[in-house]
C-alpha positions, 0 to 999 in steps of 0.5 A: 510616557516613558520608551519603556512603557510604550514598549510594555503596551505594543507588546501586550496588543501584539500578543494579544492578536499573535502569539509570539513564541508558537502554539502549543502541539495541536494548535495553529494561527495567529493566536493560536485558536485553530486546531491542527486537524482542522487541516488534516485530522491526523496531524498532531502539530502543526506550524503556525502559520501556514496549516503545515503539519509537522507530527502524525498519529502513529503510522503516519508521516507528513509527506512533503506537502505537510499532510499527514500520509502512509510511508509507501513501502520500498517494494511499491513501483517508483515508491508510490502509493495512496497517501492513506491506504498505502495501496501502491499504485503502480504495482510492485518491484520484482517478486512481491504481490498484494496491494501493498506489495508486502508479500514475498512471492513464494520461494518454491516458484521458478525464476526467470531472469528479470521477471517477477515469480508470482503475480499481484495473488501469489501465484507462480508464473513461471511453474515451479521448482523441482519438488513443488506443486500447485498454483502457489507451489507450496505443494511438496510432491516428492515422498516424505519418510518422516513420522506420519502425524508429523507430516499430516500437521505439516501438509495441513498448514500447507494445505490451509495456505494453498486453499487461502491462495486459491481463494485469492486465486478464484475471486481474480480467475472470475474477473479475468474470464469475464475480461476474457469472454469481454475480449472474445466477443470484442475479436468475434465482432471483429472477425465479422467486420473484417469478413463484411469488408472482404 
């Protein structure tokens, strides 16, 4: 048999147990027959060799260990978050709120240096400035002499963003006075022990 003959027939059986120049987007393993989502159903390539995917859906980005996750915002404490919801972990940096901590808080909230102005609900907490009222201080409370159907639009849009506020507000206010009544009871027992022990 001839050198270049036997050459011919190592590659055949190489390439039919490996595939020599890569996988097509999506595909995976020696020959190519696993899929990437497999691994991962978000990654859309993938190498070859070792399920590490390279290319995301839309909206996602493989983070260092080649998995498909949510960029964490720049606004997330520490650039931390859930890898598929992009709930940031450890709250947010100064002067953002929500989940993901993609909300400004409120202009019209006062400023303490080295504080955030509003907590994770968008209310203010230090007050607010000169002008403003309500939990959110988007209230304006000095007098307007524009035109008053022009106001009345105005003050609706307002009023509509402080009531969306003070749902948020509500449903937190509820779980803080159940911890609250939690930590009175928990003093209240306390005090007994303390007087039992005098």
């Amino acid at each position: 048999m001839e050198f270049a003959s036997i050459i011919l027939v190592l590659l055949v059986l190489l390439t039919e147990t490996h595939c020599l120049i890569g996988c097509d987007d999506g595909y995976t393993g020696a020959n190519c027959a696993d899929l990437c989502t497999d691994y991962d159903h978000d990654c859309t390539k993938c190498s070859q060799n070792e399920h590490f995917c390279v290319q995301c859906k839309g909206g996602l980005t493989p983070n260092t260990d080649g998995v498909c996750a949510v960029q964490c915002r720049e606004t997330c404490v520490n650039k931390e978050c859930d890898a598929k919801t992009g709930r940031c972990h450890l709250g947010c940096i100064r002067n953002f709120y929500a989940d993901k901590c993609d909300l400004v808080c409120p202009s019209t909230c006062a400023s303490v240096p080295n504080k955030t102005r509003c907590d994770n609900y968008g209310r203010c907490l230090h007050g607010c400035i000169e002008g403003y009222n309500g939990v959110t201080c988007v209230n304006a409370t000095t007098t307007n002499t524009c035109d008053s159907s022009a106001a009345g639009i105005v003050g609706g849009a307002v009023g509509e963003q402080e009531r969306h506020y003070q749902k948020l507000s509500d449903r937190h206010n509820t779980t803080a006075r159940v911890q609250d009544e939690a930590y009175t009871e928990l003093q209240t027992n306390s005090m007994d022990y303390e007087r039992v022990d005098s």
